[in-house]
PDB file of N, CA, C, O and CB in Angstrom:
ATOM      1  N   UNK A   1       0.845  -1.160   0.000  1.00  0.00           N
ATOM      2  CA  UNK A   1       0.000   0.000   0.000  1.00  0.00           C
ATOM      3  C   UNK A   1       0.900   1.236   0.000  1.00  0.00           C
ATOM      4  O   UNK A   1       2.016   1.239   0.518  1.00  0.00           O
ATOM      5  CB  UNK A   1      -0.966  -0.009   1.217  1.00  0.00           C
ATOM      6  N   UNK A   2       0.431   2.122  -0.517  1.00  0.00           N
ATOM      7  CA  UNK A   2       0.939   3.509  -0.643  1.00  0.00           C
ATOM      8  C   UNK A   2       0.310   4.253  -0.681  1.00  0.00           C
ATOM      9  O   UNK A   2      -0.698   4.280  -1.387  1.00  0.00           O
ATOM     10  CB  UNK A   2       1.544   3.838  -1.421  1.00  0.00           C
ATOM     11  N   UNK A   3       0.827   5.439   0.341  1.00  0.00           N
ATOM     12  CA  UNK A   3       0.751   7.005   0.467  1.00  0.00           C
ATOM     13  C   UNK A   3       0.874   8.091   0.134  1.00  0.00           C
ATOM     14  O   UNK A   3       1.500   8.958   0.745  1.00  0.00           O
ATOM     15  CB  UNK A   3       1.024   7.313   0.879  1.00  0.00           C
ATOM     16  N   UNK A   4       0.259   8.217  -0.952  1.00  0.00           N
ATOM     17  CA  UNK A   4       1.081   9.394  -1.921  1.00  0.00           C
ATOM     18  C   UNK A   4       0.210  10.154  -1.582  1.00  0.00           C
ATOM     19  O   UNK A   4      -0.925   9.842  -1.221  1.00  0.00           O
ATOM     20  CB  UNK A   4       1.358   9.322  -3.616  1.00  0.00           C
ATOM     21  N   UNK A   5       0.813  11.556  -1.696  1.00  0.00           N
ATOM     22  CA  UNK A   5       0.255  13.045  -1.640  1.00  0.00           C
ATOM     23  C   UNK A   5      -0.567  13.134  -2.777  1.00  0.00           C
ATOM     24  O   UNK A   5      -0.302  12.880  -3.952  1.00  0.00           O
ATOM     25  CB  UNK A   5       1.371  14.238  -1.678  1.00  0.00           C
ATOM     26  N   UNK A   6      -2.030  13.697  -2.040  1.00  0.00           N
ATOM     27  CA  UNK A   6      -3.502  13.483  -1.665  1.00  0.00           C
ATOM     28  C   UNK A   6      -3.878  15.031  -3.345  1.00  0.00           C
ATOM     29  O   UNK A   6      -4.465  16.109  -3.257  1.00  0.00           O
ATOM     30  CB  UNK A   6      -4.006  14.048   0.830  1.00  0.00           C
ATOM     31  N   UNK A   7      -3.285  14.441  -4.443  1.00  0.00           N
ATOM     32  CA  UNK A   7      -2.638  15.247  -5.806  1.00  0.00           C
ATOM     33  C   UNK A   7      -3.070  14.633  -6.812  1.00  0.00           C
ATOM     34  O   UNK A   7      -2.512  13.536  -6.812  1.00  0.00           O
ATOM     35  CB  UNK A   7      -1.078  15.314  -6.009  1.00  0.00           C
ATOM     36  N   UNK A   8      -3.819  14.730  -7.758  1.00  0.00           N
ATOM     37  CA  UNK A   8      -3.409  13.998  -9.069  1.00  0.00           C
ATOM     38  C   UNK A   8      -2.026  13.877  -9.254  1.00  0.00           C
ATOM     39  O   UNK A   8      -1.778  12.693  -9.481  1.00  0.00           O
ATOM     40  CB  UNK A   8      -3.909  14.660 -10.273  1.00  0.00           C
ATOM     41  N   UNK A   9      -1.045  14.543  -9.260  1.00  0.00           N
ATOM     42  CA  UNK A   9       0.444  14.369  -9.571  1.00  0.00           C
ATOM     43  C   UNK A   9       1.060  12.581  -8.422  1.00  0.00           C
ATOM     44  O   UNK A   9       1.935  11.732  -8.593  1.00  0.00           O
ATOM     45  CB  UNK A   9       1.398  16.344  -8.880  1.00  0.00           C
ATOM     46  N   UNK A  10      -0.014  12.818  -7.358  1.00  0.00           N
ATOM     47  CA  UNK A  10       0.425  11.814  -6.616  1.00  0.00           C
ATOM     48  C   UNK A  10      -0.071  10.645  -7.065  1.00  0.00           C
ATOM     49  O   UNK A  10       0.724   9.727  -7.266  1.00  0.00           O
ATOM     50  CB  UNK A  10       0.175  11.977  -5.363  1.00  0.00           C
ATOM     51  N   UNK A  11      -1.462  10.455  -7.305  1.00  0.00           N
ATOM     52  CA  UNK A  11      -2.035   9.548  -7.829  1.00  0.00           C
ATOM     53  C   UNK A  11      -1.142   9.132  -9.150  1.00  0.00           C
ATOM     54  O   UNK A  11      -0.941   7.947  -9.414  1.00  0.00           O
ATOM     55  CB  UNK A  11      -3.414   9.972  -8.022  1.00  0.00           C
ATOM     56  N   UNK A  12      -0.810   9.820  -9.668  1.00  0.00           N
ATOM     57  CA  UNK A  12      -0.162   9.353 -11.363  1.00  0.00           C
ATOM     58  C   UNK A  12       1.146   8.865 -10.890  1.00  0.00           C
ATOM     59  O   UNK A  12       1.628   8.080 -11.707  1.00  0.00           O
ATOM     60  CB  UNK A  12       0.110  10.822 -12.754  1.00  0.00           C
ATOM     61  N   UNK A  13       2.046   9.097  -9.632  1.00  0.00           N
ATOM     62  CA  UNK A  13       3.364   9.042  -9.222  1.00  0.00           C
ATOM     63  C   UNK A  13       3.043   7.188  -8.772  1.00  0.00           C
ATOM     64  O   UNK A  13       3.521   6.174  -9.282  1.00  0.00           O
ATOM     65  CB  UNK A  13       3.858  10.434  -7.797  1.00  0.00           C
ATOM     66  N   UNK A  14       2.076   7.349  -7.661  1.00  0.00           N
ATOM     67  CA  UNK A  14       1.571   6.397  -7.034  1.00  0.00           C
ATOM     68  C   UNK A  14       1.457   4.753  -8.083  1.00  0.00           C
ATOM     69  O   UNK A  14       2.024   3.662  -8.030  1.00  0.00           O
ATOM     70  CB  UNK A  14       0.162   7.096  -6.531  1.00  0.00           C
ATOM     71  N   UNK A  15       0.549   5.293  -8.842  1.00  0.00           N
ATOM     72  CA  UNK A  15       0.051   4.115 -10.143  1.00  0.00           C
ATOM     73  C   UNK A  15       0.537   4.016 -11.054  1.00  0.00           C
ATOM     74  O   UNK A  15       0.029   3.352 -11.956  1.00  0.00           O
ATOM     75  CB  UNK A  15      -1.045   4.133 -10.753  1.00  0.00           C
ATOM     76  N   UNK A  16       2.159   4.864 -11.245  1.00  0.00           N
ATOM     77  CA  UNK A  16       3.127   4.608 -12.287  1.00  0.00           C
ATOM     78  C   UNK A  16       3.957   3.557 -11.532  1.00  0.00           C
ATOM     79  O   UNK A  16       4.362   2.586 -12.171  1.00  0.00           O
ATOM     80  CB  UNK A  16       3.979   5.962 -12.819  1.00  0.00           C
ATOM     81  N   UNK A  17       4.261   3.676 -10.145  1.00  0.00           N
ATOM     82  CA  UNK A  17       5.276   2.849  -9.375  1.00  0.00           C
ATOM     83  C   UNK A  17       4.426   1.667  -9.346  1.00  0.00           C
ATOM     84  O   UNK A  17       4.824   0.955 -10.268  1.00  0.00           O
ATOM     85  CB  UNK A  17       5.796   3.417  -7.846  1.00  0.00           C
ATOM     86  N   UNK A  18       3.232   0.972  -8.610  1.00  0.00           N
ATOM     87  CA  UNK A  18       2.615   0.329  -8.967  1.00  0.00           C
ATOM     88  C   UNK A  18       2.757  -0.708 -10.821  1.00  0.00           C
ATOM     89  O   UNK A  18       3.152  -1.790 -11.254  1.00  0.00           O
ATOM     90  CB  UNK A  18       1.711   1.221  -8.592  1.00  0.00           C
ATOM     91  N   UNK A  19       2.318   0.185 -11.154  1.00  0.00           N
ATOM     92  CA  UNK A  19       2.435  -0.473 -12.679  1.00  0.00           C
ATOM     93  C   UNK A  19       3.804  -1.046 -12.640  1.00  0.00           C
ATOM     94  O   UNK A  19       3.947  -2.269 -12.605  1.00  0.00           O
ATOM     95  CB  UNK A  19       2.287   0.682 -14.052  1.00  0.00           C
ATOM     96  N   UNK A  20       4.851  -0.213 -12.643  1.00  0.00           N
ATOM     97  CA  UNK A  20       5.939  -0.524 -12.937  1.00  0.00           C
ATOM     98  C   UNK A  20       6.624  -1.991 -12.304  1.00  0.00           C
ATOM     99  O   UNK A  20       7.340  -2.927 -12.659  1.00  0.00           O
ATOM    100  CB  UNK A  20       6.552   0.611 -12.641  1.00  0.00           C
ATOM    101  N   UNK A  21       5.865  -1.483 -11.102  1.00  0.00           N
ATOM    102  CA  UNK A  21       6.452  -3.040 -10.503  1.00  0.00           C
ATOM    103  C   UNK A  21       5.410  -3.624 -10.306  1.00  0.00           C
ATOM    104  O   UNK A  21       5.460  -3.894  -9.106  1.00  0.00           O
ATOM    105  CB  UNK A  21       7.325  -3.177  -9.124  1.00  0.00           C
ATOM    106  N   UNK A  22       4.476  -4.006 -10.703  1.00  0.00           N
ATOM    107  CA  UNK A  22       3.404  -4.954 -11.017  1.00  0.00           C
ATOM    108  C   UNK A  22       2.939  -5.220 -12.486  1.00  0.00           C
ATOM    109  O   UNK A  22       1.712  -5.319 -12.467  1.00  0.00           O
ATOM    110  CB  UNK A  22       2.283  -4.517 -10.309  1.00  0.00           C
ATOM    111  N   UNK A  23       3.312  -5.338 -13.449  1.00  0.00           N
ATOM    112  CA  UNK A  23       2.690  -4.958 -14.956  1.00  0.00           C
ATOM    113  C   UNK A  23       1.418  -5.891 -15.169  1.00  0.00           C
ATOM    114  O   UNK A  23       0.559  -5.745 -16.039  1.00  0.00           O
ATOM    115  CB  UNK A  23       3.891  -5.278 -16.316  1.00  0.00           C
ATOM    116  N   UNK A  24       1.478  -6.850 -14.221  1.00  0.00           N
ATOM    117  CA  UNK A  24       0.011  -7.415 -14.105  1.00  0.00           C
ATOM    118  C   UNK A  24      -0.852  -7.472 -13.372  1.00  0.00           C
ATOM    119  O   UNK A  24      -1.543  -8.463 -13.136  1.00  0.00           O
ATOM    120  CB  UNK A  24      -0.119  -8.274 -14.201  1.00  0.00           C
ATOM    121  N   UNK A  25      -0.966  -5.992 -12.719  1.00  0.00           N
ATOM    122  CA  UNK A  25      -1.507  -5.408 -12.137  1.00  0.00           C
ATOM    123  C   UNK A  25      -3.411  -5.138 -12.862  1.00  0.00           C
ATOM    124  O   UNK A  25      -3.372  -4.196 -13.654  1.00  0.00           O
ATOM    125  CB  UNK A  25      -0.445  -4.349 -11.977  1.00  0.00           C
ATOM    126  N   UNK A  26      -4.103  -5.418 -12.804  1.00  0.00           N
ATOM    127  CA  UNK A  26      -5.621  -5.393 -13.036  1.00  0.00           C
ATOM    128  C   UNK A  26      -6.656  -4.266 -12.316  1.00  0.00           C
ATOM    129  O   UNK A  26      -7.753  -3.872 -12.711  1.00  0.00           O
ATOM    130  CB  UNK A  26      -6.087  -6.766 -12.576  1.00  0.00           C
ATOM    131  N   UNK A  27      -6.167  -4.031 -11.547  1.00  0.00           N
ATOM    132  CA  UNK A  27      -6.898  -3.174 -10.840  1.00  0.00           C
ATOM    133  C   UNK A  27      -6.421  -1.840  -9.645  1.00  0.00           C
ATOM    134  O   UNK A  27      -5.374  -2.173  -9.090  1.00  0.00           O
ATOM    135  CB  UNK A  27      -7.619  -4.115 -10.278  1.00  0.00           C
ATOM    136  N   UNK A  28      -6.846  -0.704  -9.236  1.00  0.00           N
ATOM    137  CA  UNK A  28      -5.890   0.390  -8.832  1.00  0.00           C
ATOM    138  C   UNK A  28      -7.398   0.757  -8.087  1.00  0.00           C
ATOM    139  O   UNK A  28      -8.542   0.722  -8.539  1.00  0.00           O
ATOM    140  CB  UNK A  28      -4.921   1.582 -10.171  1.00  0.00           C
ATOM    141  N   UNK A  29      -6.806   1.161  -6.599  1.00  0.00           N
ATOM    142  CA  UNK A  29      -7.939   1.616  -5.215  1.00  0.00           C
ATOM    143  C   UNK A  29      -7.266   2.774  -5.277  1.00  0.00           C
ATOM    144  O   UNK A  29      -6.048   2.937  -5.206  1.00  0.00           O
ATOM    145  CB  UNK A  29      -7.998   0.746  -3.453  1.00  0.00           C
ATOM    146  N   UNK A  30      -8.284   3.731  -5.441  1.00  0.00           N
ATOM    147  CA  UNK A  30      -7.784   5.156  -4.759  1.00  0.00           C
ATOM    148  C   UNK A  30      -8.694   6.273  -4.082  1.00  0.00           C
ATOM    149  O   UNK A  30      -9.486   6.972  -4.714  1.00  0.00           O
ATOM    150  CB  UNK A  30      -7.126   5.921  -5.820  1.00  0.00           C
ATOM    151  N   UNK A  31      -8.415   6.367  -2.333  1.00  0.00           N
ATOM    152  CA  UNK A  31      -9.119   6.732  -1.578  1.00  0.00           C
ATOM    153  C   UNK A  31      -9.656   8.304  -1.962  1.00  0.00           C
ATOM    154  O   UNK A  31     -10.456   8.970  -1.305  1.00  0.00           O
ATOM    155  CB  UNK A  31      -8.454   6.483  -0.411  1.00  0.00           C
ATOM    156  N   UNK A  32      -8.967   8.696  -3.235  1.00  0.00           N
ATOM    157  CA  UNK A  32      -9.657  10.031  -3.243  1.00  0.00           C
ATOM    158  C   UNK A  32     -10.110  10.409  -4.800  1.00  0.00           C
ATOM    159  O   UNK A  32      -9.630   9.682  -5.670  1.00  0.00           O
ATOM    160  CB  UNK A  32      -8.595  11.210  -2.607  1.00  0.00           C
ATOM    161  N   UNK A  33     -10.839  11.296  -5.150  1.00  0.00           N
ATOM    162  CA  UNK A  33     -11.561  11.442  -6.242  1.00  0.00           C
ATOM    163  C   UNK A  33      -9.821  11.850  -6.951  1.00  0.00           C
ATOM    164  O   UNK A  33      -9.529  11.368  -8.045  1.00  0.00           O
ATOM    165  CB  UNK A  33     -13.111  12.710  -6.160  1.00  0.00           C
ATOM    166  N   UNK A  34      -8.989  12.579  -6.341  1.00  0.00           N
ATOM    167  CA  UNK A  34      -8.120  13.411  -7.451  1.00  0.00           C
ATOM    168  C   UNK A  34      -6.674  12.651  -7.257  1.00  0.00           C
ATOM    169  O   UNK A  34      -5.728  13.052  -7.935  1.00  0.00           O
ATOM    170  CB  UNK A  34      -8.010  15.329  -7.100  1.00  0.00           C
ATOM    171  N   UNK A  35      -6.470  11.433  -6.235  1.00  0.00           N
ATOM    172  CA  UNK A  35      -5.871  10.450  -6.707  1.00  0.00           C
ATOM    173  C   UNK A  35      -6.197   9.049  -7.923  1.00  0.00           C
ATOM    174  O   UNK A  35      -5.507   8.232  -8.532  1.00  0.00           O
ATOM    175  CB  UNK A  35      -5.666  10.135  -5.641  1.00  0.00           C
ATOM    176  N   UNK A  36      -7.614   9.378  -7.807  1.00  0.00           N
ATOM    177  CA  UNK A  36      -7.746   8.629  -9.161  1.00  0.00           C
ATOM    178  C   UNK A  36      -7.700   9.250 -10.838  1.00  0.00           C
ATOM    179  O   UNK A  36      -7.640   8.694 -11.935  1.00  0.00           O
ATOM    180  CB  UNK A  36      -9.067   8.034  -8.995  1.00  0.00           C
ATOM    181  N   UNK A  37      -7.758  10.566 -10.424  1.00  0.00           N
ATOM    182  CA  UNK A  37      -7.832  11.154 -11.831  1.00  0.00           C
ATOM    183  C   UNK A  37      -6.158  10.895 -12.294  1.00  0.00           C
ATOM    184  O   UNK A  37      -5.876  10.408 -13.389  1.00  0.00           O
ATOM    185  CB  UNK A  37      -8.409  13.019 -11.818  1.00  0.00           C
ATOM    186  N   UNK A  38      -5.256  11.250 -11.415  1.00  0.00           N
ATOM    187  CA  UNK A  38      -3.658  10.703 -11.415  1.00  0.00           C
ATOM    188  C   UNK A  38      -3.618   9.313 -11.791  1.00  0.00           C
ATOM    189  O   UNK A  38      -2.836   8.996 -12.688  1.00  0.00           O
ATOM    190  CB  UNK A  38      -2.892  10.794  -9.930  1.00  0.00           C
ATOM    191  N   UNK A  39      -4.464   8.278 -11.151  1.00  0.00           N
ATOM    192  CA  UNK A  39      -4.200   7.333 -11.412  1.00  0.00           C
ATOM    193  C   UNK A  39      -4.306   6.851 -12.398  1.00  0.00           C
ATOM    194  O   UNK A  39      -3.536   5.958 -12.753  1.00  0.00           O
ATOM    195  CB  UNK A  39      -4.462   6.891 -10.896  1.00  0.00           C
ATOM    196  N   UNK A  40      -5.695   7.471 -13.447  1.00  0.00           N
ATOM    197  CA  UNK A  40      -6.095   6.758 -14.554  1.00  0.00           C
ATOM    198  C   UNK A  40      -4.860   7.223 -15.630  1.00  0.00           C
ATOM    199  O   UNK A  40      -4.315   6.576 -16.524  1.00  0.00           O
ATOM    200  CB  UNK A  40      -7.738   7.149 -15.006  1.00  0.00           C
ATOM    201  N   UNK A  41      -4.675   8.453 -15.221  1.00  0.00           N
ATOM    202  CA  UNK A  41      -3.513   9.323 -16.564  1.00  0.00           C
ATOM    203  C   UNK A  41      -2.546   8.357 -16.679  1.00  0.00           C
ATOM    204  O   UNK A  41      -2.118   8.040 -17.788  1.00  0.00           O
ATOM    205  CB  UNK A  41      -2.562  11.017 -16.121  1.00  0.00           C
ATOM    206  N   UNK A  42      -1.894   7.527 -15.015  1.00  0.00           N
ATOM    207  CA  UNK A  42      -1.104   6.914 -15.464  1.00  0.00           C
ATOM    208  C   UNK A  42      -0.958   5.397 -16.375  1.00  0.00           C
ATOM    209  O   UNK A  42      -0.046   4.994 -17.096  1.00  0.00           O
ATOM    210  CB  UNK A  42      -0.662   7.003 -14.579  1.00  0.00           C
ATOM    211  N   UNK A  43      -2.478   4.684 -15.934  1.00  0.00           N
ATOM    212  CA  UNK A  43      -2.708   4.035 -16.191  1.00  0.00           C
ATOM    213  C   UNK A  43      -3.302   3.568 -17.900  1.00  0.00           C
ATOM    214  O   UNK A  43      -3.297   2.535 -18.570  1.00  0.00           O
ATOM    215  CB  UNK A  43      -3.094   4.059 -15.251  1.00  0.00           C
ATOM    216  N   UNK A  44      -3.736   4.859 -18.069  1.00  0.00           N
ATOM    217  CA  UNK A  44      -4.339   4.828 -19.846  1.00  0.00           C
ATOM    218  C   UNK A  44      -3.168   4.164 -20.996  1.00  0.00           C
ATOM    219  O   UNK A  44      -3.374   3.236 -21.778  1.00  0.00           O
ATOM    220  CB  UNK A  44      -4.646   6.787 -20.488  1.00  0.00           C
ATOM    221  N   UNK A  45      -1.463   5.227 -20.757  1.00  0.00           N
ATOM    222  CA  UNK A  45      -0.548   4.459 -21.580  1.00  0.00           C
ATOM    223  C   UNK A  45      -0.013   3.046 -21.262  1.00  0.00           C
ATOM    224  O   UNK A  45       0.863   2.607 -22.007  1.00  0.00           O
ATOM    225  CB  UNK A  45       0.504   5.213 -21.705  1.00  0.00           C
ATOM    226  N   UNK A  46      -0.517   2.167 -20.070  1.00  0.00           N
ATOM    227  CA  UNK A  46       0.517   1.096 -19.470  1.00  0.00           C
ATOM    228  C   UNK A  46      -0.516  -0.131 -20.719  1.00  0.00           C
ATOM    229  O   UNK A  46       0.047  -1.054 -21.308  1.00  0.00           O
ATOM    230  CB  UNK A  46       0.454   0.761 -17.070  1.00  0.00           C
ATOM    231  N   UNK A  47      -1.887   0.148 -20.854  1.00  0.00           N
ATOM    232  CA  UNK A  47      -2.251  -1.067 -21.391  1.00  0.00           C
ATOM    233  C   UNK A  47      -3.775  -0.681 -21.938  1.00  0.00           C
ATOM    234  O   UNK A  47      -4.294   0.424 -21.780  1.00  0.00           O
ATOM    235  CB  UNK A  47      -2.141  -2.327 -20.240  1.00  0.00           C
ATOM    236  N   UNK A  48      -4.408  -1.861 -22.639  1.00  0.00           N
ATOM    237  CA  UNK A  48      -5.794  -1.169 -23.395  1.00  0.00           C
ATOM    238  C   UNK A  48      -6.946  -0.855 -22.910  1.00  0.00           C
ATOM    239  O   UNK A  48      -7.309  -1.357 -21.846  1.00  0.00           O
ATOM    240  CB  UNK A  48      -6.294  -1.845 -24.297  1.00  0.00           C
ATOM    241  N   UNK A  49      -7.672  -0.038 -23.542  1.00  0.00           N
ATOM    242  CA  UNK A  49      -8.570   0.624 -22.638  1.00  0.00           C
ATOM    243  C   UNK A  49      -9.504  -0.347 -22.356  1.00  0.00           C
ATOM    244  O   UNK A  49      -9.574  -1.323 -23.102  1.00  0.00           O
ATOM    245  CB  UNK A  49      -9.196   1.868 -23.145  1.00  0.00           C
ATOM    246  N   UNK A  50     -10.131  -0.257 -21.535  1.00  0.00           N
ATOM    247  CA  UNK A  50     -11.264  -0.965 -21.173  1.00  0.00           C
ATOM    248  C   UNK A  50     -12.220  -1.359 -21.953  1.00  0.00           C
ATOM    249  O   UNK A  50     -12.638  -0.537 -22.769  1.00  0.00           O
ATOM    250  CB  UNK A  50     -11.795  -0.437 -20.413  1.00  0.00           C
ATOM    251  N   UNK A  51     -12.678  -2.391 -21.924  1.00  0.00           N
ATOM    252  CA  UNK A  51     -13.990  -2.708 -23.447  1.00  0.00           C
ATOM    253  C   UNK A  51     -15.359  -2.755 -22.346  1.00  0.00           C
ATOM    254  O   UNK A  51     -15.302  -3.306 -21.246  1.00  0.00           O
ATOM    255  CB  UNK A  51     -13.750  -4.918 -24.691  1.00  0.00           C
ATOM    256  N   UNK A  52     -16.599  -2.049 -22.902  1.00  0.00           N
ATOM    257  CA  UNK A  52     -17.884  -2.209 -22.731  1.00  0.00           C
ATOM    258  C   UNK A  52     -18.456  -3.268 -23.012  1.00  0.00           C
ATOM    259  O   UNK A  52     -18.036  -3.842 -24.017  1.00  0.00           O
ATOM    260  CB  UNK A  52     -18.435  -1.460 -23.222  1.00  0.00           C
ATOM    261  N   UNK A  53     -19.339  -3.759 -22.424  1.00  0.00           N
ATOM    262  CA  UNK A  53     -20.223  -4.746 -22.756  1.00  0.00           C
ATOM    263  C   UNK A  53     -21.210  -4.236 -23.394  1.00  0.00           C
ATOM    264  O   UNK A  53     -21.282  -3.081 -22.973  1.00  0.00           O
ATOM    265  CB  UNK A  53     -20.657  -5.443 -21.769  1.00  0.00           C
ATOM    266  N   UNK A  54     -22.278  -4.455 -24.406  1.00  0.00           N
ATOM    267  CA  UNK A  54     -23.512  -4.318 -24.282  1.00  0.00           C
ATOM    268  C   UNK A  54     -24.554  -5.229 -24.418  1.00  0.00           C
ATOM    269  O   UNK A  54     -25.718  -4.865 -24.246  1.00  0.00           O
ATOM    270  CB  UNK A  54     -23.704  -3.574 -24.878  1.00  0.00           C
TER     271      UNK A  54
END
């Protein structure tokens, strides 16, 4: 688990280190609305976007 400053910059810092050392990583928790907006930025280039069902 990690603590990153409560930032989009943190969130993207946070879920780049993550990725990096997890690349099969599936899924990313983030306790705040603007650590996830960080998180997704980092997450969009690591792999493909998500597919919809309909």
């Amino acid at each position: 688990m990690l603590a990153p400053e409560p930032t989009p910059a943190g969130g993207r810092a946070a879920a780049a280190t993550v990725l990096a050392e997890r690349p099969d990583t599936t899924a990313l928790f983030a306790t705040h609305d603007v650590l996830a907006i960080g998180a997704l930025e980092a997450a969009r280039p690591a792999g493909p976007s998500p597919q919809t069902s309909r």
